[in-house]
C-alpha positions in Angstrom: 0.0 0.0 0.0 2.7 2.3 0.5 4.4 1.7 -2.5 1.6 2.4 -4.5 0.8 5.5 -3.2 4.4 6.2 -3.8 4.3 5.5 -7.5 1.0 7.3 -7.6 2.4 10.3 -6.0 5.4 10.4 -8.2 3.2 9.7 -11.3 0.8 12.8 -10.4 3.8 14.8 -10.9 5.7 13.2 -13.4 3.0 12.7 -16.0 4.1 11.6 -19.3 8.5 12.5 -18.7 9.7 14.8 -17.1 10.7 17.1 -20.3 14.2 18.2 -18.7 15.3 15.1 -19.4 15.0 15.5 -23.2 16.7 18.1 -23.6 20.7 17.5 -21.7 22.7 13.9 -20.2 22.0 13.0 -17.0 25.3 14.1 -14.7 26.6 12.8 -11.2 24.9 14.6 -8.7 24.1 15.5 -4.4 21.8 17.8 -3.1 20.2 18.7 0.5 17.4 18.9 2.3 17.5 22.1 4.3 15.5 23.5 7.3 14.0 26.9 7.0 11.6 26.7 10.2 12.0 24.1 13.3 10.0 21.3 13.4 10.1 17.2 13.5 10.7 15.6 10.9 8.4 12.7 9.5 8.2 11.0 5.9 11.6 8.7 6.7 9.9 5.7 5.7 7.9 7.2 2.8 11.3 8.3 1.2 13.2 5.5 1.7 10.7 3.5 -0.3 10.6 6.3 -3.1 14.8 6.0 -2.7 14.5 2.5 -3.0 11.8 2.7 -6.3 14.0 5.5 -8.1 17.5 4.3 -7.7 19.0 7.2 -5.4 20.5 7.4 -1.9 19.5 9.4 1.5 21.7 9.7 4.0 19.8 11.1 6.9 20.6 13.3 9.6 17.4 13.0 10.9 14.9 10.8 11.5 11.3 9.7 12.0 10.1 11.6 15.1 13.6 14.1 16.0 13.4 18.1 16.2 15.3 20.0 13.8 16.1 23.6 14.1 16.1 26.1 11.3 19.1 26.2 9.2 20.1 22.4 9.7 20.6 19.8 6.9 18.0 16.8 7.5 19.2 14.5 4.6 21.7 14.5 2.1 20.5 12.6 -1.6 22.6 11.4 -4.2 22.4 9.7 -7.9 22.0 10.9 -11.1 20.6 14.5 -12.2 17.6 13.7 -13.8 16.7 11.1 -11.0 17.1 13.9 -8.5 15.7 16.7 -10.4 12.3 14.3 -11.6 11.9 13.0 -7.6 12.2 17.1 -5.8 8.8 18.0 -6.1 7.3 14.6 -4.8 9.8 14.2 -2.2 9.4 17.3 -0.6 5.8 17.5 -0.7 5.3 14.2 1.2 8.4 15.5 3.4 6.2 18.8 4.4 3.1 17.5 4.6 4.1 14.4 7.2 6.8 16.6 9.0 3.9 19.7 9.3 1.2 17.6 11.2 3.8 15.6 13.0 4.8 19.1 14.4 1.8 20.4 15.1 1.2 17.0 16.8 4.2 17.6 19.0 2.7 20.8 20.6 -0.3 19.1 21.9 1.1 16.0 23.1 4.3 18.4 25.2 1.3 20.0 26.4 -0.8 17.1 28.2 2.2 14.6 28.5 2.7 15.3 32.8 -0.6 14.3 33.1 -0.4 10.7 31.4 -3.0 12.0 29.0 -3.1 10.1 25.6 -3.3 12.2 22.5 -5.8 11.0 20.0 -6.4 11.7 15.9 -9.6 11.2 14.2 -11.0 10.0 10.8 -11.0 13.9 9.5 -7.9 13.6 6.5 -7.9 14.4 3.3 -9.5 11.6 0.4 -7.0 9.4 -0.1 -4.6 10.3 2.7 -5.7 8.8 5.6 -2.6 6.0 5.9 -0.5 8.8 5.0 -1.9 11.4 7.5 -2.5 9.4 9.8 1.6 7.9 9.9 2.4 11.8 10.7 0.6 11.9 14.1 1.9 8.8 15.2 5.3 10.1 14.4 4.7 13.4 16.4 3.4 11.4 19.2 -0.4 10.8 19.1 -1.7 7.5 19.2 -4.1 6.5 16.0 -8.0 6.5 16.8 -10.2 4.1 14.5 -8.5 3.6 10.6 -11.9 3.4 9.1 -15.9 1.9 10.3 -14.2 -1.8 9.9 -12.1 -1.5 13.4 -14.4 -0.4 15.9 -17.9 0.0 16.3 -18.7 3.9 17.3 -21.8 5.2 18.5 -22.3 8.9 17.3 -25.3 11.3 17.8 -26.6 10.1 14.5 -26.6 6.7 15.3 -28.1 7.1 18.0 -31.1 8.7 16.3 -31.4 5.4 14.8 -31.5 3.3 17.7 -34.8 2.4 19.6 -33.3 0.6 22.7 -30.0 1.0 23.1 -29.4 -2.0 25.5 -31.1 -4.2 23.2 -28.4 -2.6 20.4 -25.6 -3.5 22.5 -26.7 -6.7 23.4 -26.8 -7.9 19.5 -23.6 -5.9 18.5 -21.5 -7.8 20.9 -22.5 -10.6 19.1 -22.2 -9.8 15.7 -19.2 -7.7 16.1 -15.6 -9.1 15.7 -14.8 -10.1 19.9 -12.2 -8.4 20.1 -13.2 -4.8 18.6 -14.8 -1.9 21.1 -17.1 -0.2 21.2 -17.2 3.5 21.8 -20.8 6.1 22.2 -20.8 9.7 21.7 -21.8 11.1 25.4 -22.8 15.3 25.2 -24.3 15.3 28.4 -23.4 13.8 31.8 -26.9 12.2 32.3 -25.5 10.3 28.8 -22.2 9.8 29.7 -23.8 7.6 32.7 -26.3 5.4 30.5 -23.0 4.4 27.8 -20.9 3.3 30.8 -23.9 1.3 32.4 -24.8 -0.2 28.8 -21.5 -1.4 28.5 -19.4 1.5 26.6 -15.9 0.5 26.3 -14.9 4.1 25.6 -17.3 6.6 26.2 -16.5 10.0 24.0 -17.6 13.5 25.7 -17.8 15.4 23.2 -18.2 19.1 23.7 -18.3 19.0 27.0 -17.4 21.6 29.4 -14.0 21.4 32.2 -16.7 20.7 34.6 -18.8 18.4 33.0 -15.5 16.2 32.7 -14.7 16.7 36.0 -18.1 14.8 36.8 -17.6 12.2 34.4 -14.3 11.0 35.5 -15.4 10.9 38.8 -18.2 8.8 38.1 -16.1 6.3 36.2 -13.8 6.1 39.1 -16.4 5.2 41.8 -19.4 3.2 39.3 -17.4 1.7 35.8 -13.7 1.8 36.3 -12.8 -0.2 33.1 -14.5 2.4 31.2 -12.1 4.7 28.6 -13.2 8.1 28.6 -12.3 10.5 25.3 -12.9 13.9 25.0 -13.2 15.9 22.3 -14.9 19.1 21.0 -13.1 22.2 19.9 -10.0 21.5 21.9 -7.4 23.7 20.7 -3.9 24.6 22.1 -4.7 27.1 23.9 -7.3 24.2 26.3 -5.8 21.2 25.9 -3.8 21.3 29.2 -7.0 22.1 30.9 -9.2 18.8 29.5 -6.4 16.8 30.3 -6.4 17.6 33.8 -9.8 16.5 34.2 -8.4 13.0 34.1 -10.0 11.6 31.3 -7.6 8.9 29.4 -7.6 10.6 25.7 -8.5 13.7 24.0 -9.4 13.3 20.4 -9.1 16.5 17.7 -8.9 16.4 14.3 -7.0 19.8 14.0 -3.7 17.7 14.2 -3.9 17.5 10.5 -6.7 19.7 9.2 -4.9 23.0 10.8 -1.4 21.5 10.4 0.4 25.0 8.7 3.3 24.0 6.3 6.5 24.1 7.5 9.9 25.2 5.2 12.2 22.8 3.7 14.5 23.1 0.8 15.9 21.6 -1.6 19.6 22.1 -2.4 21.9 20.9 -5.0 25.3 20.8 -4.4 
């Protein structure tokens, strides 16, 4: 899967030949990846296999997961010219993209780490990205919610809408369900936060709740369902994060990891 996305990334670009290559001889030749802005870096094992597919070497100076400061080299490429010159674009847009939401990622998870908080992503990527996207906040230092609808069962507002008795529900998922995936239910108030945890909830998700609210939760949990995950999640920005985590709920979710993820600046240099 990660080859082809690879190819397809590098094809996207590429199109019919690059049309530098028509016109002089491919020569010997290095370049750099430079930093322009701090960050951490992600997209080691993205490029490798894109090293691997187009015949060039990395060295790296960094890897998956490190901070680099502005002005340092992160990887050093070599092969021939028109390898180097057809692979820049393509390289350093999977390169920004990973290493930008890995950064971002960073922020939040220094933020809530001295309270054992977990840091959580959701399913909000871009088409076709999700693997991709997804690989960036575990490299920052989120942990991965749900892939997709095939690896947990999840219990949002709108499904609820659709459920008459929800014990009943739960009784038949458990069932039907694979035995060893969760099951998580969307909670907005406390009163609801209550009836997922006594229904069974694996993971109950407070979602838009308020510092107070979560404060109530948690307590609950503690003295009534103990084995019970709790996730918040809701407009939690920067700025609040360190607040929901000292609530003592076990993850915060937030999908702004990658959707307001701002480029960072990398270069390319030759030599």
């Amino acid at each position: 899967m990660m080859e082809q996305f690879v190819r397809d990334v590098l094809a996207e670009d590429v199109g019919r030949g690059d049309l530098y290559a028509r016109v002089s001889a491919p020569v010997a030749a290095s370049a750099k990846i430079i930093a322009k802005s701090d960050g951490v870096l992600a997209g080691e094992e993205y490029l490798t296999v894109l090293a691997r597919m187009e015949g060039f070497t990395i060295v790296w100076h960094k890897h998956d997961g490190q901070r680099f400061s502005k002005g340092e080299v992160l990887l050093e490429l070599s092969g021939d010219s028109h390898t180097l010159l057809r692979i820049e674009r393509t390289l350093l847009n999977m390169l920004l993209h990973a290493s930008s939401i890995a950064s971002l990622t960073r922020q939040y998870v220094d933020l809530i780490a001295p309270y054992g908080t977990r840091l959580l992503d959701t399913r909000k990527t871009r088409p076709m990205l999700r693997n991709f996207e997804k690989y960036a906040t575990r490299i920052g230092g989120a942990t991965n919610h749900r892939m997709g609808l095939d690896d947990a069962l999840m219990l949002k507002d709108t499904h609820l809408k659709t459920i008459e008795n929800l014990e009943t529900f739960m009784e038949e998922a458990r069932a039907k369900i694979p035995f060893t995936a969760k099951i998580e239910i969307e909670a907005e108030t406390i009163e609801m936060a209550k009836k997922a945890m006594e229904v069974g909830a694996d993971i109950v998700m407070c979602d838009n709740m308020s510092i107070q609210q979560l404060r109530e939760v948690v307590e609950y949990k503690w003295e009534y369902h103990s084995g019970v995950l709790l996730e918040a999640s809701g407009n939690i920005t920067l700025e609040t994060i360190e607040e929901y985590a000292k609530t003592g709920v076990d993850a915060i979710s937030t999908g702004s990891l990658i959707h307001q993820a701002n480029w960072i600046d990398l270069s390319m240099k030759m030599d």
